[in-house]
VOTORKOL-821093 format. One record per residue: residue number from 1; residue in three letters; x, y, z of N, C-alpha, C in turn. Coordinates in steps of 0.02 Angstrom, whole numbers. Layout:
% VOTORKOL-821093
- NUM|ALA|X|Y|Z|X|Y|Z|X|Y|Z
...
END
This chain:
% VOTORKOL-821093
- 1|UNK|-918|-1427|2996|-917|-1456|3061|-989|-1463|3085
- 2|UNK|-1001|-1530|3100|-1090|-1540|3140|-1067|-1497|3215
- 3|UNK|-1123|-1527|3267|-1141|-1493|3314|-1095|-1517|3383
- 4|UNK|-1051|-1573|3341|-1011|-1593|3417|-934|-1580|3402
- 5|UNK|-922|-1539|3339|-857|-1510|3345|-821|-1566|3305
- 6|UNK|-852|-1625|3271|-803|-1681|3222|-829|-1640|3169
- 7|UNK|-762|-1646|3113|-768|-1638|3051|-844|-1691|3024
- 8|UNK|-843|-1662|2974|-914|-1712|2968|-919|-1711|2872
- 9|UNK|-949|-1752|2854|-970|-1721|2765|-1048|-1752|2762
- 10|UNK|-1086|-1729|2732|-1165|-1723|2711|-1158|-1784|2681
- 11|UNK|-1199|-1827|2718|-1218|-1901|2671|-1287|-1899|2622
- 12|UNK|-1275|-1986|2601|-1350|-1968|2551|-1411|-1921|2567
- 13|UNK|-1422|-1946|2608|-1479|-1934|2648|-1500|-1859|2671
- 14|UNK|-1434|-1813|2656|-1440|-1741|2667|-1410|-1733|2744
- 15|UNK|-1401|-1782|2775|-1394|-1750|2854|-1298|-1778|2846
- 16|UNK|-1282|-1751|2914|-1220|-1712|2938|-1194|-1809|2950
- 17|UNK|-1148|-1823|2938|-1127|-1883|2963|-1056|-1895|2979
- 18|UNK|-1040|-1915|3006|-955|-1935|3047|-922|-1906|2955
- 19|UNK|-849|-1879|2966|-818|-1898|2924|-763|-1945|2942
- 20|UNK|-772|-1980|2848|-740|-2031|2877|-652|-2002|2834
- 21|UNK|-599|-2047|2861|-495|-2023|2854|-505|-2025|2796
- 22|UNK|-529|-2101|2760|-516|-2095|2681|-518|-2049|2648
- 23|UNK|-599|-2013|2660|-642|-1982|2611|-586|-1923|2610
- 24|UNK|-589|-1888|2693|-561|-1833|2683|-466|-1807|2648
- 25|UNK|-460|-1856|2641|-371|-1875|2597|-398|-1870|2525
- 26|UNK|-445|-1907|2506|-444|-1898|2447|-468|-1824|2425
- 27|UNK|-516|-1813|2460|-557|-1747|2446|-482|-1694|2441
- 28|UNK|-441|-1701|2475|-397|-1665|2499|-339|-1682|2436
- 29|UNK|-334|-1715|2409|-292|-1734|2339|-320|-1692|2280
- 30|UNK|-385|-1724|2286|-416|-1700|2222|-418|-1626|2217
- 31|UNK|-421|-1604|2281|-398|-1496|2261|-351|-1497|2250
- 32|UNK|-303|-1513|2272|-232|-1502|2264|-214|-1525|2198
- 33|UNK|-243|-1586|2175|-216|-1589|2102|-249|-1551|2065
- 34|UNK|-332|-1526|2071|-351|-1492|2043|-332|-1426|2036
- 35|UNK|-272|-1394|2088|-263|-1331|2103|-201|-1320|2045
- 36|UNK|-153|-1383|2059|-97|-1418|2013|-128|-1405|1960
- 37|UNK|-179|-1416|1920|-197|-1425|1877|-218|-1361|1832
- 38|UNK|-237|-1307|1880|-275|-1250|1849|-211|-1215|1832
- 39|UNK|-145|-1229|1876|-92|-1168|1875|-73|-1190|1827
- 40|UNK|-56|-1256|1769|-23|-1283|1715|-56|-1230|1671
- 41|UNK|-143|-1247|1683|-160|-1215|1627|-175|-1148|1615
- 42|UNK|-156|-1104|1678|-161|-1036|1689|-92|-1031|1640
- 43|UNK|-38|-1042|1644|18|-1031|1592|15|-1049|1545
- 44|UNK|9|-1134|1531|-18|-1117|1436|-57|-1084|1418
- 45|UNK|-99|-1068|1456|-163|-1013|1427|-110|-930|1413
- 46|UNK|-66|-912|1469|-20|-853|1442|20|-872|1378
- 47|UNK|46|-942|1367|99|-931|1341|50|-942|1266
- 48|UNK|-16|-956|1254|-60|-950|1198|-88|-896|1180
- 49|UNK|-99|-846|1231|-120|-768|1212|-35|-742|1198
- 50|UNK|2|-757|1205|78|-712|1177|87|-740|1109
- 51|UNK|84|-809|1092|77|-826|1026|11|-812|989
- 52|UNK|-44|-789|1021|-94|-769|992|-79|-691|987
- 53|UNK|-58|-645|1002|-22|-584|1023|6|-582|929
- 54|UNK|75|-640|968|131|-633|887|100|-640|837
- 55|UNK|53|-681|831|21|-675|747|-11|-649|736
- 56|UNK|-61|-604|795|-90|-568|778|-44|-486|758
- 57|UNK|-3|-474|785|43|-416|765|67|-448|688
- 58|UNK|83|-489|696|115|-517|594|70|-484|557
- 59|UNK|14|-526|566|-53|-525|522|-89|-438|514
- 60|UNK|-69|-396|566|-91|-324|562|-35|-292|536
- 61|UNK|32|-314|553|99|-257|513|109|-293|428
- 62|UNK|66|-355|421|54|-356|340|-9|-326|304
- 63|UNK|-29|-323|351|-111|-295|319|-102|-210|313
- 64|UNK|-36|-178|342|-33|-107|365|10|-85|297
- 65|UNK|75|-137|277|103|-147|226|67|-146|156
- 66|UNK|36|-188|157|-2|-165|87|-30|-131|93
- 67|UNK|-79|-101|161|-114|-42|129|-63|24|106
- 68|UNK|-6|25|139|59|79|95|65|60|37
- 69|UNK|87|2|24|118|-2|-39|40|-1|-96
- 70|UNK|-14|-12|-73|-82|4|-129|-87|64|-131
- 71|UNK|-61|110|-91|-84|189|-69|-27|207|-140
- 72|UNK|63|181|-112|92|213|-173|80|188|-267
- 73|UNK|65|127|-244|43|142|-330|-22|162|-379
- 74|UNK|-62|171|-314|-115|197|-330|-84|279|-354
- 75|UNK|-65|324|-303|-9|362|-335|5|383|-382
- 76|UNK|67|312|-397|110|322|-458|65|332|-526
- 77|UNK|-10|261|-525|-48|282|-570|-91|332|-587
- 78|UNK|-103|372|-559|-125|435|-554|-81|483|-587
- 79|UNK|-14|486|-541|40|527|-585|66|512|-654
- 80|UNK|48|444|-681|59|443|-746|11|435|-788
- 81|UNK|-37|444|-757|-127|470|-806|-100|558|-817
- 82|UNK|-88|560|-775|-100|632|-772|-24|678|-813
- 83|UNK|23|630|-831|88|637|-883|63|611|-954
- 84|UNK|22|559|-956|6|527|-1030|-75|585|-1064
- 85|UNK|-103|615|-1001|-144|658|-1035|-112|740|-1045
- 86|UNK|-48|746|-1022|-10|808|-1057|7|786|-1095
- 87|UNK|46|743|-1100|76|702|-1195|23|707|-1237
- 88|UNK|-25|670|-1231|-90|711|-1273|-108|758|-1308
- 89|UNK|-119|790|-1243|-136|875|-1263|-84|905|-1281
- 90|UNK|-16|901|-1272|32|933|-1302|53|907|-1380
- 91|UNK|34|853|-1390|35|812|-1470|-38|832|-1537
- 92|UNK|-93|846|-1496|-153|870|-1517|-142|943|-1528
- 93|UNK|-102|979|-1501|-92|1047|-1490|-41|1071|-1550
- 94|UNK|14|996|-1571|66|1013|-1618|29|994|-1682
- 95|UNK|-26|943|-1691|-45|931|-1759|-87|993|-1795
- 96|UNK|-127|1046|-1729|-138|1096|-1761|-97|1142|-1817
- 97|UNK|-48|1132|-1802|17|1196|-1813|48|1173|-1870
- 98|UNK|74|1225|-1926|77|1190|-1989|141|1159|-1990
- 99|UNK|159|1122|-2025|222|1081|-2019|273|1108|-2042
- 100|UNK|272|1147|-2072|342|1209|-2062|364|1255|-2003
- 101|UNK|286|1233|-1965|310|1281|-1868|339|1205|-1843
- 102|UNK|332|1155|-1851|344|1101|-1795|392|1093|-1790
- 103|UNK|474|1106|-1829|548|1077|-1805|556|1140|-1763
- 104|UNK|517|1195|-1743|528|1246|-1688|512|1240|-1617
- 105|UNK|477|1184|-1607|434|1154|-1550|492|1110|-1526
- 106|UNK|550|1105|-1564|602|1038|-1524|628|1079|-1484
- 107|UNK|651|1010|-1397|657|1056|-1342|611|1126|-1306
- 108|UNK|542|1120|-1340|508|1140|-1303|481|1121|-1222
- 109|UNK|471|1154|-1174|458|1098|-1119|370|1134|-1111
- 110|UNK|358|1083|-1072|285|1098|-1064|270|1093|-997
- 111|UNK|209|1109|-963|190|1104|-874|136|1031|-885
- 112|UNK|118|996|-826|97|966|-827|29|971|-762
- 113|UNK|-16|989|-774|-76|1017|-717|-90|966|-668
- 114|UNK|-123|988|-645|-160|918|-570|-229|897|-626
- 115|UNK|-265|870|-584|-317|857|-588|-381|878|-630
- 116|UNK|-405|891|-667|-461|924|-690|-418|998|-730
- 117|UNK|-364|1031|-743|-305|1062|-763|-306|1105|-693
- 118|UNK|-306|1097|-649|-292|1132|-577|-265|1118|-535
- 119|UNK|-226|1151|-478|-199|1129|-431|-149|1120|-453
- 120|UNK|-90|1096|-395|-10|1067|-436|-24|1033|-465
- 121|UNK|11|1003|-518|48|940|-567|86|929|-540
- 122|UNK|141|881|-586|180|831|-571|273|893|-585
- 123|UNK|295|892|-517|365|920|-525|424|907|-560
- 124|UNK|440|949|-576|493|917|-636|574|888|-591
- 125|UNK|609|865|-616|674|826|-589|719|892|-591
- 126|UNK|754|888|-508|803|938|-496|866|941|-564
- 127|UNK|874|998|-589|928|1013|-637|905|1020|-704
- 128|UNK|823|1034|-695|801|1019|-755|803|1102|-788
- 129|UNK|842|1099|-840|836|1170|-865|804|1239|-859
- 130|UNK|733|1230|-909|665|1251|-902|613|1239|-850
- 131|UNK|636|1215|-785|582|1190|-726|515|1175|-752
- 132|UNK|513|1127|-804|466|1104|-846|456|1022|-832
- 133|UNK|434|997|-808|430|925|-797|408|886|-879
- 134|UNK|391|919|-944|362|912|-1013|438|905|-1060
- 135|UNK|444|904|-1105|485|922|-1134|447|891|-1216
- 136|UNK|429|924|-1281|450|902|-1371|506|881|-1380
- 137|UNK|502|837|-1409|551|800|-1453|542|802|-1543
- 138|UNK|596|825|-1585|548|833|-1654|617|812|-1706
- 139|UNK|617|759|-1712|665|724|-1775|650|699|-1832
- 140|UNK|683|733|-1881|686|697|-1939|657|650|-1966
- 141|UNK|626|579|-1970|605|539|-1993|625|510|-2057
- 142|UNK|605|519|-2114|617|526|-2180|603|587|-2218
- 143|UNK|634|583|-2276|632|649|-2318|608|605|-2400
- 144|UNK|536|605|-2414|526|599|-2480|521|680|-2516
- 145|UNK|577|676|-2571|581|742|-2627|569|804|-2576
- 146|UNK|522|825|-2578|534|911|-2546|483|890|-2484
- 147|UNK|453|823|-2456|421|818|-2410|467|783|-2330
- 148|UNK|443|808|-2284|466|793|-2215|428|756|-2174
- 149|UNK|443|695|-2144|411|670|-2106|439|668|-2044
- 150|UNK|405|699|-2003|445|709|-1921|421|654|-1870
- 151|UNK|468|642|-1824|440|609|-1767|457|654|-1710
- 152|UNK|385|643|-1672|375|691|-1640|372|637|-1555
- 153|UNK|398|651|-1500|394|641|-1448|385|674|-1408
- 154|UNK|329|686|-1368|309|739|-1299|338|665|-1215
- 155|UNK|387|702|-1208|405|654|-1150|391|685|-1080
- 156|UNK|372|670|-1023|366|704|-972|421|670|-915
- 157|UNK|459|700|-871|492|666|-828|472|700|-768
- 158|UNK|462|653|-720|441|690|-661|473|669|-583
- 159|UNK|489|706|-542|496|706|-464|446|651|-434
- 160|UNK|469|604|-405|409|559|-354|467|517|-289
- 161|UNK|468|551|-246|490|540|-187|558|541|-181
- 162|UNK|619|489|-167|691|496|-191|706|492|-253
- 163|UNK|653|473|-306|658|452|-396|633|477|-420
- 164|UNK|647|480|-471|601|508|-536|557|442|-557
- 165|UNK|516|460|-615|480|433|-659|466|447|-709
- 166|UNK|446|426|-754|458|447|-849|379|416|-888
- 167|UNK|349|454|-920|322|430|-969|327|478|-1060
- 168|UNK|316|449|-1080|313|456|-1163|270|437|-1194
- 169|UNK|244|484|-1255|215|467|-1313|245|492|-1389
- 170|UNK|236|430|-1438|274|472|-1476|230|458|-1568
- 171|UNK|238|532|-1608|172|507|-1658|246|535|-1716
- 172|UNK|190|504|-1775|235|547|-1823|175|578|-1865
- 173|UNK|235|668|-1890|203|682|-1908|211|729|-1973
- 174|UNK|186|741|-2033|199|762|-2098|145|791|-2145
- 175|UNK|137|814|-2194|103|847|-2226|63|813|-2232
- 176|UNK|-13|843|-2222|-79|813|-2254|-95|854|-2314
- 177|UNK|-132|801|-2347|-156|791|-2426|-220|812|-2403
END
């Protein structure tokens, strides 16, 4: 408002001048559509952070997913390094022994250690006889004249969450010359 109480708007010139009906209608549209205008996009702007929201929750409960499922088979491989290096050592342990002790080793069970041979190992499966998660295996093979050739299997079965899991190795083995 200038100094005599009319609405007024700032002309070129910087000073206070009559307003004129037109101006002030349009001036008076253009907020209002512009006001129209901000509230459209105040809601697509919500309804783009909720779909920016949803994919961003997708994209983190898949990224959360594999890191479980890399965690369990990282795991599982661990637990069956650590079954294929008792098969090992329990097969290295039978070639010492002369081959008239080895059909005594069948149904032997064996333990299976943690890590470095410490700590737990790998649990054996509920009902298991010998609470041995190991078990020798020692059959027959062939029989040349008065010689025996055995096959020998060190199998390990083990406890891993509602299942088991299984590994094996298996050698043969008979008189050295």
């Amino acid at each position: 408002m200038g100094c005599t109480g009319r609405k007024s708007w700032r002309g070129a010139r910087g000073r206070d001048e009559p307003a004129r009906a037109g101006s002030v209608r349009k001036d008076l549209d253009r907020t209002r559509a512009a006001a129209h205008a901000r509230g459209r996009e105040a809601g697509s702007s919500l309804v783009e952070v909720m779909v920016a929201l949803a994919a961003s929750a997708v994209v983190i409960g898949a990224l959360l997913s594999g890191v479980v499922a890399l965690n369990a088979q990282r795991k599982l491989r661990e637990e069956r390094i650590l079954a294929q290096i008792a098969c090992r050592n329990v097969l290295e342990e039978l070639r010492r022994t002369s081959i008239e002790d080895l059909p005594a080793a069948d149904g032997r069970g064996f333990a299976v250690p943690g890590i470095g041979g410490t700590g737990s190992g790998l649990a054996c499966v509920p009902g298991d006889p010998d609470g041995l998660p190991g078990e020798v295996r020692v059959v027959p093979e062939r029989v040349w004249g008065g010689e025996v050739l055995y096959r020998v299997t060190a199998v390990v079965e083990w406890r891993r969450g509602r299942g088991s899991a299984r590994a094996q190795l298996t050698t043969l083995m008979g008189r050295r010359r």
